[in-house]
DSSP file (Angstrom, degrees, kcal/mol; ACC not computed):
  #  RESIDUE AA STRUCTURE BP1 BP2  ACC     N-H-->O    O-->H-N    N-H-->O    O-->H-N    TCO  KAPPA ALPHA  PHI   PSI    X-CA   Y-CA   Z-CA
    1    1 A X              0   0    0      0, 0.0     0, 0.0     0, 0.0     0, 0.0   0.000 360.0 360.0 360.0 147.5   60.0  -18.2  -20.1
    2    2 A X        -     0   0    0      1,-0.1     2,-0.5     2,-0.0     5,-0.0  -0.256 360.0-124.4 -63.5 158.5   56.8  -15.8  -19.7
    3    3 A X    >   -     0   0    0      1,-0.1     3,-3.7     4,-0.0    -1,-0.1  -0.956  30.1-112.0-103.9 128.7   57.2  -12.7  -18.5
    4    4 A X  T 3  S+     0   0    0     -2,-0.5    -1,-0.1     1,-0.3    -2,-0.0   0.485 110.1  57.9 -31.5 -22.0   54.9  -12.3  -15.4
    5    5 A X  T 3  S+     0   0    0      2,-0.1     2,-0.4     0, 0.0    -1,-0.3   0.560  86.1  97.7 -84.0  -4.2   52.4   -9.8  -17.0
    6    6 A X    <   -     0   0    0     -3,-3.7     2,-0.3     1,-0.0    -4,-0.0  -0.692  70.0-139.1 -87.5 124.6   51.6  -12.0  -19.5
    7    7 A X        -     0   0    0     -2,-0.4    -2,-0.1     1,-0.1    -1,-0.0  -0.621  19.7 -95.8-102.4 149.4   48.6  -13.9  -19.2
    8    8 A X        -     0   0    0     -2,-0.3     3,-0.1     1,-0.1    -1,-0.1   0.025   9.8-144.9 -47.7 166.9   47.7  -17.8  -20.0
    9    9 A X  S    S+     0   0    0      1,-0.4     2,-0.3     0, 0.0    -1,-0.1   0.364  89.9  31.3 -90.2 -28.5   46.1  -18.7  -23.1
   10   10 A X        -     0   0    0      2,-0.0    -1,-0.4     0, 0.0     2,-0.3  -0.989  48.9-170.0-156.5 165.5   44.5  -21.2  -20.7
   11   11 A X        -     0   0    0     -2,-0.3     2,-0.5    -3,-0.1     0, 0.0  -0.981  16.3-158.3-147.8 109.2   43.3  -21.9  -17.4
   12   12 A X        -     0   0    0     -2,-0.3     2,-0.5     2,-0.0    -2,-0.0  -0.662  16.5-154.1 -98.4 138.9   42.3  -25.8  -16.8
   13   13 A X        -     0   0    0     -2,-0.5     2,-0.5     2,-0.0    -2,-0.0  -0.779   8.0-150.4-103.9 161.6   39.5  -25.7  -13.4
   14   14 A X        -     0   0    0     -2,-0.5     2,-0.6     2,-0.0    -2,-0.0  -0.994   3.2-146.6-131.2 113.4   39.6  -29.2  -11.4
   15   15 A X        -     0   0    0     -2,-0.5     2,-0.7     2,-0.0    -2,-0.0  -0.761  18.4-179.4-121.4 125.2   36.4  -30.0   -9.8
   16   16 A X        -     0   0    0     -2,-0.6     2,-0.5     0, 0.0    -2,-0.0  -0.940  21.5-154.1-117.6 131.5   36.9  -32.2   -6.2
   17   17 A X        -     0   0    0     -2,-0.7    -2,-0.0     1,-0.1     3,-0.0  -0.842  23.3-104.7-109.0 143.0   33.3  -32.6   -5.2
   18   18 A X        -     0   0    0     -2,-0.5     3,-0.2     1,-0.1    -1,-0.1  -0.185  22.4-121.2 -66.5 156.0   33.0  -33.0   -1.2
   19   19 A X  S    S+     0   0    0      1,-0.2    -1,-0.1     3,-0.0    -2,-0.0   0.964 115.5  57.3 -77.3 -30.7   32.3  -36.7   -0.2
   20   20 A X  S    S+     0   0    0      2,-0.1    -1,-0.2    -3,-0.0    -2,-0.1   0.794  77.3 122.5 -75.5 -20.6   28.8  -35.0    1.5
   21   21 A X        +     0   0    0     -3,-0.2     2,-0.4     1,-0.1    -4,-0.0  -0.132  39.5 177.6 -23.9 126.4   27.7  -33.6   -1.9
   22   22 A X        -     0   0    0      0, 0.0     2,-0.4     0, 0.0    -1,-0.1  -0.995  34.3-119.0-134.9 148.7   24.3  -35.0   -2.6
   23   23 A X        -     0   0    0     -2,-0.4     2,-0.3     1,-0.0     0, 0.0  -0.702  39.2-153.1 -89.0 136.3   22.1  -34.2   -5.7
   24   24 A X        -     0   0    0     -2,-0.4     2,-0.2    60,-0.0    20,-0.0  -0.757  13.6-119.6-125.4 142.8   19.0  -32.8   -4.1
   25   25 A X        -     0   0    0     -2,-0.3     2,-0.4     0, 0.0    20,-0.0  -0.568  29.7-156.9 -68.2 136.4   15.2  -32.7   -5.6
   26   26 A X        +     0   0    0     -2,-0.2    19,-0.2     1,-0.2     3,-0.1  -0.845  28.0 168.2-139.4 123.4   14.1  -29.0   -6.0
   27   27 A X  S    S-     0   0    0     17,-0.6     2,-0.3    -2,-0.4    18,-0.2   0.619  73.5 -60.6 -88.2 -33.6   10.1  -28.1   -6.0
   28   28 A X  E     -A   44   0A   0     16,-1.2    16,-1.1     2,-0.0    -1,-0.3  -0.908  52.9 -83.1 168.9-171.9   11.2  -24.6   -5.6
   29   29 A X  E     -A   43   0A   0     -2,-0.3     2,-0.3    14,-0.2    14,-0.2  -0.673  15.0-172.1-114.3 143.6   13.0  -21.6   -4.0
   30   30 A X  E     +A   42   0A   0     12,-1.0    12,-3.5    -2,-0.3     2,-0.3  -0.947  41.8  95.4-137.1 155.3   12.5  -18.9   -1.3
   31   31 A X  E     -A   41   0A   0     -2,-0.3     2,-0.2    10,-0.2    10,-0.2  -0.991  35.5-170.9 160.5-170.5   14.7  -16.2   -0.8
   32   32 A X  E     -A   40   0A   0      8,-3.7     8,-2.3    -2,-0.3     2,-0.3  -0.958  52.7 -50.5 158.0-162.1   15.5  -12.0   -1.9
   33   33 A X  E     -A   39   0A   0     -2,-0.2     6,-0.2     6,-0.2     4,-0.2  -0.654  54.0-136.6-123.4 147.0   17.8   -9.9   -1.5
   34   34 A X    >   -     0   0    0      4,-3.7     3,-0.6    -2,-0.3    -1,-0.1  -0.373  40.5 -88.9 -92.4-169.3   19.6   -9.3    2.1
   35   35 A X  T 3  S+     0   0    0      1,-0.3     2,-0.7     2,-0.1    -1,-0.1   0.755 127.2  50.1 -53.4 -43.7   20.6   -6.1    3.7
   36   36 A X  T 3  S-     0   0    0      2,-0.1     2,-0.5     1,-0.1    -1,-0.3  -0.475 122.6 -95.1-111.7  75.2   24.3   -6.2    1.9
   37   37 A X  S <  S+     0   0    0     -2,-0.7     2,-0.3    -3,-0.6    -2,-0.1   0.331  81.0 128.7  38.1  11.9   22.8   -6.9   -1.9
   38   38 A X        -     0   0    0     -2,-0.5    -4,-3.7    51,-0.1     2,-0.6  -0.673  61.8-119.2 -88.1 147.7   23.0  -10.4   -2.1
   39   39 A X  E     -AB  33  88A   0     49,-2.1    49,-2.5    -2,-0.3     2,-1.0  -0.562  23.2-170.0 -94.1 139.6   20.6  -13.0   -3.1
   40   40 A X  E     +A   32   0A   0     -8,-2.3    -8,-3.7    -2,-0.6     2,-0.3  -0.892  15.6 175.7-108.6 114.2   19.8  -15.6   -0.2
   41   41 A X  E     -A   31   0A   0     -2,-1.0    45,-2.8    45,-0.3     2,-0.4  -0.999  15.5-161.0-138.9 159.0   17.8  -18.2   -1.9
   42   42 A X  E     -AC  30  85A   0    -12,-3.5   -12,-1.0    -2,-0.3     2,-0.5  -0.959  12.5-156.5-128.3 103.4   16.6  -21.7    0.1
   43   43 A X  E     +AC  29  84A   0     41,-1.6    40,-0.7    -2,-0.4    41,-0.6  -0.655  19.1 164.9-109.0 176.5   15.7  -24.3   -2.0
   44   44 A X  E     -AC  28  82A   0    -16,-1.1   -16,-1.2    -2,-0.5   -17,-0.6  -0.924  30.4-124.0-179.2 130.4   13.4  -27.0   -1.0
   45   45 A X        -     0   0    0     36,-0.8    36,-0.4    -2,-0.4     2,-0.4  -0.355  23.7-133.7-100.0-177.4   11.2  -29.9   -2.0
   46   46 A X        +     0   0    0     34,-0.2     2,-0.3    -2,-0.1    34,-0.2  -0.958  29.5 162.4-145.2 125.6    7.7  -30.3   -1.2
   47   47 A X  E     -D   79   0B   0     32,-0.8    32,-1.6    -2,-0.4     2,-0.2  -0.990  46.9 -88.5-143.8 160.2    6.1  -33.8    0.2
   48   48 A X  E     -D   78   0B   0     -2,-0.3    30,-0.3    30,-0.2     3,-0.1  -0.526  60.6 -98.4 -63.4 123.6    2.2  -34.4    2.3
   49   49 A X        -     0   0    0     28,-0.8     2,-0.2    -2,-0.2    28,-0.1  -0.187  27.4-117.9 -25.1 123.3    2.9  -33.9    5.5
   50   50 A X        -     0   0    0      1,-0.2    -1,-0.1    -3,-0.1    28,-0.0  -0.668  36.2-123.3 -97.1 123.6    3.5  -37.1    8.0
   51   51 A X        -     0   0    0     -2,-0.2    -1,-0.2     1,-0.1     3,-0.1   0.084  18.0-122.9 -75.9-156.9    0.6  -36.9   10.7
   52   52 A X  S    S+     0   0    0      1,-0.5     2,-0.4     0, 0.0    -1,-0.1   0.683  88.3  12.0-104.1 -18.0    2.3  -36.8   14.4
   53   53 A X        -     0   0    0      2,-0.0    -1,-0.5    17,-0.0     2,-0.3  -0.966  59.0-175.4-157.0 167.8    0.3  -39.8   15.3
   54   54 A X        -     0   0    0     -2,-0.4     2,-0.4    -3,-0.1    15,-0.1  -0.993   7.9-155.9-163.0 154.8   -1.7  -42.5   14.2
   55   55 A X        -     0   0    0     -2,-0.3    13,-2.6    13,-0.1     2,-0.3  -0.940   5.8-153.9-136.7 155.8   -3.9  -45.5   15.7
   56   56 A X  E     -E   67   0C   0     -2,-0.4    11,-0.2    11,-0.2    10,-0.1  -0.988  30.1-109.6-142.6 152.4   -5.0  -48.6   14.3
   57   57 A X  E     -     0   0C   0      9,-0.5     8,-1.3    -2,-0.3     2,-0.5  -0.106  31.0-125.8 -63.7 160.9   -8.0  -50.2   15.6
   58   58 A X  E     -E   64   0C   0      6,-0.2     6,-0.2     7,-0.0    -1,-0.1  -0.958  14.1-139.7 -93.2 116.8   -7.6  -53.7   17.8
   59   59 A X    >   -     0   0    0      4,-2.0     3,-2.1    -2,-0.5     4,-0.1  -0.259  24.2-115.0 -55.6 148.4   -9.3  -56.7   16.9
   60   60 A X  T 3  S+     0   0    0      1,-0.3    -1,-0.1     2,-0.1    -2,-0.0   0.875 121.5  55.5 -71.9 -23.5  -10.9  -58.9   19.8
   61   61 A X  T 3  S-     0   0    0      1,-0.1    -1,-0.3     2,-0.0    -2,-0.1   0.732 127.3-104.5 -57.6 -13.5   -8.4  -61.5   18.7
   62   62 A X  S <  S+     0   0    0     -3,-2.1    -2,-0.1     1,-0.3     2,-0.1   0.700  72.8 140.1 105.2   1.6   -5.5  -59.0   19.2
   63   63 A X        -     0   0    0      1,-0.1    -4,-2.0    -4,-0.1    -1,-0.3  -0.382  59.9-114.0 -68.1 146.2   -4.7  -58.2   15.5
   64   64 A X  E     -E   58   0C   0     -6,-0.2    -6,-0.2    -2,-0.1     2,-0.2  -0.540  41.4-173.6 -78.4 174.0   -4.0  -54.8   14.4
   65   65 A X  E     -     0   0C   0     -8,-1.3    -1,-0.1     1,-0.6    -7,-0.0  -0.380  44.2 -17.3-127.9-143.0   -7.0  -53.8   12.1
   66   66 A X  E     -     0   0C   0     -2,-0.2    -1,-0.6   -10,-0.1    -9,-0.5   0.069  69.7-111.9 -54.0-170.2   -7.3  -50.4    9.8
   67   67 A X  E     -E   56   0C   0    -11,-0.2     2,-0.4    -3,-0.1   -11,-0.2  -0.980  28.4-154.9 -94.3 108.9   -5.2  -47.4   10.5
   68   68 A X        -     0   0    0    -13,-2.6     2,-0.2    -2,-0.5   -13,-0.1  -0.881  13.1-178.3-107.6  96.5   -7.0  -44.6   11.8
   69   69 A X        -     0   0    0     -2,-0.4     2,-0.5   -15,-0.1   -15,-0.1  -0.514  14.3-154.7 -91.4 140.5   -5.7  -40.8   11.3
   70   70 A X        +     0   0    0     -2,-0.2     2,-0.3   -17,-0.2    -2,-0.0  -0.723  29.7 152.3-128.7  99.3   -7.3  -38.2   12.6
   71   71 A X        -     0   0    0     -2,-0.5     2,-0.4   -20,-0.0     3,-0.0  -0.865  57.0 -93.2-125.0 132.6   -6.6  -35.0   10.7
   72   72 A X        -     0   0    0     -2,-0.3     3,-0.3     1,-0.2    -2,-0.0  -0.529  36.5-159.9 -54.8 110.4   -8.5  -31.5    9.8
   73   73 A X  S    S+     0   0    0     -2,-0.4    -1,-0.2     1,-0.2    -3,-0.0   0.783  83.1  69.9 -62.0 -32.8   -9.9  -32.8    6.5
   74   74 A X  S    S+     0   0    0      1,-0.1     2,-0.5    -3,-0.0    -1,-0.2   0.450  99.1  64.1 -59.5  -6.4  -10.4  -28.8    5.5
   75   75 A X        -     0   0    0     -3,-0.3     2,-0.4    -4,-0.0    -1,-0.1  -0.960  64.5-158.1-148.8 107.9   -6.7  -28.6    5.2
   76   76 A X        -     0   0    0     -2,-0.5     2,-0.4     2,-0.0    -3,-0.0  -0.852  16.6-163.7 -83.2 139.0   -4.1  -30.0    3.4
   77   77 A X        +     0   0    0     -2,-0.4   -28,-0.8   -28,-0.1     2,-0.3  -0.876  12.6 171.3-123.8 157.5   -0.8  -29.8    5.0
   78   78 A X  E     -D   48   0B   0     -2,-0.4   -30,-0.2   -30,-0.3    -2,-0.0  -0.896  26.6-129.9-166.3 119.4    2.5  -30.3    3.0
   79   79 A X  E     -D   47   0B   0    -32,-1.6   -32,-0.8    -2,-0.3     2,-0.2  -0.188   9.6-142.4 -83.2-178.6    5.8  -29.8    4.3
   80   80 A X        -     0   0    0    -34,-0.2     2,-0.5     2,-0.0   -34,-0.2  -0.562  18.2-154.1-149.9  69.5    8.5  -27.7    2.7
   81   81 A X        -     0   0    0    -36,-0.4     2,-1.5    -2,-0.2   -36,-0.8  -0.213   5.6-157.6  24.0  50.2   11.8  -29.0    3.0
   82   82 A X  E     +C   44   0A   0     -2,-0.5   -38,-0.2   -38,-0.2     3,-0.1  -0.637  23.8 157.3-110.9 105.7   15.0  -27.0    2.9
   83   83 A X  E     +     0   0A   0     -2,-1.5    -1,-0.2   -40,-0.7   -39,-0.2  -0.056  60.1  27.1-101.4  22.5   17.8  -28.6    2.1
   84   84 A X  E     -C   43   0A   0    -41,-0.6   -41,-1.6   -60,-0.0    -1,-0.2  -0.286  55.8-149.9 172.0 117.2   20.3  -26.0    0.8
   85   85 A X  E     -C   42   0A   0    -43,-0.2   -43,-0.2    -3,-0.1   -45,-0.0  -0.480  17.1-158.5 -84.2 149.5   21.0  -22.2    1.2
   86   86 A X        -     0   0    0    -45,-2.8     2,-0.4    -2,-0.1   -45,-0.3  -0.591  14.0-175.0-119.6  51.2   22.3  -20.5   -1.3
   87   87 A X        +     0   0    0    -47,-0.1     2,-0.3   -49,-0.0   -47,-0.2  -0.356  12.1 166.8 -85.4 132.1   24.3  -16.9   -1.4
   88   88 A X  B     -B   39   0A   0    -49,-2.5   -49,-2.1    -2,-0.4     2,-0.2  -0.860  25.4-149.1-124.9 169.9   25.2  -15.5   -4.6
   89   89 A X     >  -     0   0    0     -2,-0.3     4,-1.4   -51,-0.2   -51,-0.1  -0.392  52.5 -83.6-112.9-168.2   26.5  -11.6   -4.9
   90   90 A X  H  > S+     0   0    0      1,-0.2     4,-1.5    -2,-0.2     5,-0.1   0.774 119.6  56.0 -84.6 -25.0   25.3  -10.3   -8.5
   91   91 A X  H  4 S+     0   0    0      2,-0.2     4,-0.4     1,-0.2    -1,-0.2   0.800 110.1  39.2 -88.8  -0.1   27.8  -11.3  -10.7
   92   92 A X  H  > S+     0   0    0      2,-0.2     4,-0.6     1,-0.1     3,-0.4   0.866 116.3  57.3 -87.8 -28.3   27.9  -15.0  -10.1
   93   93 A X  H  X S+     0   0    0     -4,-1.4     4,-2.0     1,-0.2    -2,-0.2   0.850 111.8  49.1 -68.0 -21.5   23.4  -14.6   -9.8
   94   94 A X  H  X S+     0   0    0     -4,-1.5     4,-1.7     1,-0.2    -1,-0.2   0.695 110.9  40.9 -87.7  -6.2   24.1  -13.2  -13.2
   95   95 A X  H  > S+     0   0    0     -4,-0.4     4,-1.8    -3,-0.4    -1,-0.2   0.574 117.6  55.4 -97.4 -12.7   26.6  -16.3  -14.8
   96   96 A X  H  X S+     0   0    0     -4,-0.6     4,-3.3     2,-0.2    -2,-0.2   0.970 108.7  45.2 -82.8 -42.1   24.0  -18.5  -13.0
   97   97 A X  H  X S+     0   0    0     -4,-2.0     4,-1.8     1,-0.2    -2,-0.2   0.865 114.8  43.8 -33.0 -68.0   21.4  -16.8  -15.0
   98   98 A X  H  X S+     0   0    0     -4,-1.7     4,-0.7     2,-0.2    -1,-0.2   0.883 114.5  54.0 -40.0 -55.3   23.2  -16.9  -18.2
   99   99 A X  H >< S+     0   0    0     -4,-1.8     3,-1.0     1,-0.2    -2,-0.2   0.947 110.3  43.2 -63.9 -63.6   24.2  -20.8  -17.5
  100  100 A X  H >X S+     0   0    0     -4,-3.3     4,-2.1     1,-0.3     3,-1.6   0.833 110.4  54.2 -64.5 -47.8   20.8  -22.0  -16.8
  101  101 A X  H 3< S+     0   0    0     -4,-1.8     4,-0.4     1,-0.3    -1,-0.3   0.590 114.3  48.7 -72.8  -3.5   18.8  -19.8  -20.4
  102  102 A X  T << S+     0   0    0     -3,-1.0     4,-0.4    -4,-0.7    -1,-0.3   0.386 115.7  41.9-108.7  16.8   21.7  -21.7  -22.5
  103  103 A X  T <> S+     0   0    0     -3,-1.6     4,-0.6     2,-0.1    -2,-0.3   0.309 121.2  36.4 -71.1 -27.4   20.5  -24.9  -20.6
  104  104 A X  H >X S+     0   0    0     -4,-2.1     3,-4.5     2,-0.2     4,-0.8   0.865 119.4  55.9 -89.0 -71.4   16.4  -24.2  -20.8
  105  105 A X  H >> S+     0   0    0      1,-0.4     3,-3.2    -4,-0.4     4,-1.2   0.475 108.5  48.2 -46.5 -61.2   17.6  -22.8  -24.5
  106  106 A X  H 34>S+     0   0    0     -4,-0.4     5,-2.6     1,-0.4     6,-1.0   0.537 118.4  36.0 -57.1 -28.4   19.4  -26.6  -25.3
  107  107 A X  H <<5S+     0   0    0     -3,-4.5    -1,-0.4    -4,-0.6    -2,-0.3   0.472 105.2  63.3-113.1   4.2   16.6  -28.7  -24.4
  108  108 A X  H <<5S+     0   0    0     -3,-3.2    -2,-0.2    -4,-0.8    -3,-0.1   0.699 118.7  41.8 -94.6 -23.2   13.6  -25.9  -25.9
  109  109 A X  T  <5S-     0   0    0     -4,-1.2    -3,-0.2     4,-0.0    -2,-0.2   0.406 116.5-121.8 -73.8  -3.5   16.2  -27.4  -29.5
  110  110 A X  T   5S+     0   0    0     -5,-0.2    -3,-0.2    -4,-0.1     4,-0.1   0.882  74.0 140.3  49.7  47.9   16.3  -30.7  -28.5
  111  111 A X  S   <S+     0   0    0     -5,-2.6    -4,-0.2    -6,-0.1     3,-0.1   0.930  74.7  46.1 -94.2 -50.4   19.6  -30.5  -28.4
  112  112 A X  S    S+     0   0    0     -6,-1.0    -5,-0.1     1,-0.1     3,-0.1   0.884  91.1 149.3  -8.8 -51.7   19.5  -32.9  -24.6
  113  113 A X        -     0   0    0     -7,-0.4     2,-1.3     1,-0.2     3,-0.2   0.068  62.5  -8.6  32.1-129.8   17.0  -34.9  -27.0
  114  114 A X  S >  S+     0   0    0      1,-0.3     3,-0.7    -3,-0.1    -1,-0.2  -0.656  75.3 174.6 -94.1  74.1   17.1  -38.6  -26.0
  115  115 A X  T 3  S+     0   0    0     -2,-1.3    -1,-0.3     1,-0.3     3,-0.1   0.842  81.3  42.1 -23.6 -73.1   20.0  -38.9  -23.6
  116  116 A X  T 3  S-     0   0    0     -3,-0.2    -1,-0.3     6,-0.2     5,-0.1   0.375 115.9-110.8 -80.5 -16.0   19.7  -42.0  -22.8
  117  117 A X    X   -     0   0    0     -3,-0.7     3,-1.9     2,-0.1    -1,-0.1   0.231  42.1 -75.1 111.2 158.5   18.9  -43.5  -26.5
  118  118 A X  T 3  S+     0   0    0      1,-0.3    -1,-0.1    -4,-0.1    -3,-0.0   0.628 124.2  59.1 -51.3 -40.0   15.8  -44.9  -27.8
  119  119 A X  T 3  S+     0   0    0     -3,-0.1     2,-0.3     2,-0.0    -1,-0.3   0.439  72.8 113.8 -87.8  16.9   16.3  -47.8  -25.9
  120  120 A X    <   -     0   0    0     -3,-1.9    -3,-0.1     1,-0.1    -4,-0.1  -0.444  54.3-146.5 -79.7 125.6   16.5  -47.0  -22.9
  121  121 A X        +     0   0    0     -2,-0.3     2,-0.8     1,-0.1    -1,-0.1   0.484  66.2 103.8 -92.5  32.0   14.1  -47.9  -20.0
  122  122 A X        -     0   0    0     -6,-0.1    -6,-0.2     2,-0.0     2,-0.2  -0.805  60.3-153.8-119.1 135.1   14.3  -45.0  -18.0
  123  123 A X              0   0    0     -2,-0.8    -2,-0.0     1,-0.2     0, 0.0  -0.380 360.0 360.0 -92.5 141.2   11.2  -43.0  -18.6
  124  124 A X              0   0    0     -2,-0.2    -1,-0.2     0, 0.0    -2,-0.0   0.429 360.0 360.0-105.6 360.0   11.8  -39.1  -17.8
């Protein structure tokens, strides 16, 4: 038997993912650092804007015809999404840090390379 100060050789982690987990798009992040030294970051994808209305012309038979939007052309509008806050305190922003440069690091070696194999048709 151990003796209680003695620590594992190993520690096995079990990962129960929530049935509402969904793998999310990310166009990028907003965020800094709040009042008690954490980073709050908001990540969010980016799509053209849906107008609030639209009309489409009537034909004298009673057919719809074109679609007609009427939008300040000067202006692109593009909404910004945020679908998942984030707080991390500084050492876990620093393991995330770490985790992600040996992930850019592994695909700048090709070590990712061709996941999916030569034959594959899905095109990244």
């Amino acid at each position: 038997m151990k003796m209680q100060d003695e620590m594992p050789s190993r520690i096995r982690f079990h990962y129960d993912i929530d049935k509402k987990a969904r793998l999310e798009t990310v166009h990028g992040v907003w965020g800094g650092i709040n009042p008690h030294g954490e980073i709050e970051m908001s990540f969010y994808n980016e799509s053209d804007a849906i107008p609030s209305t639209t009309e489409q012309i009537v034909a004298p038979d009673g057919s719809l015809g074109h679609e007609v939007v009427e939008e300040d052309s000067d202006v692109r509008h593009i909404n910004r999404h945020i679908h998942t806050r984030i707080l991390l305190n500084y050492n876990t922003a620093r393991a995330v840090v770490e985790w992600l440069e040996d992930r850019i690091e592994e695909l700048d070696q090709g070590v990712a390379g061709d996941v999916f194999g030569s034959s594959s048709d899905i095109e990244q």
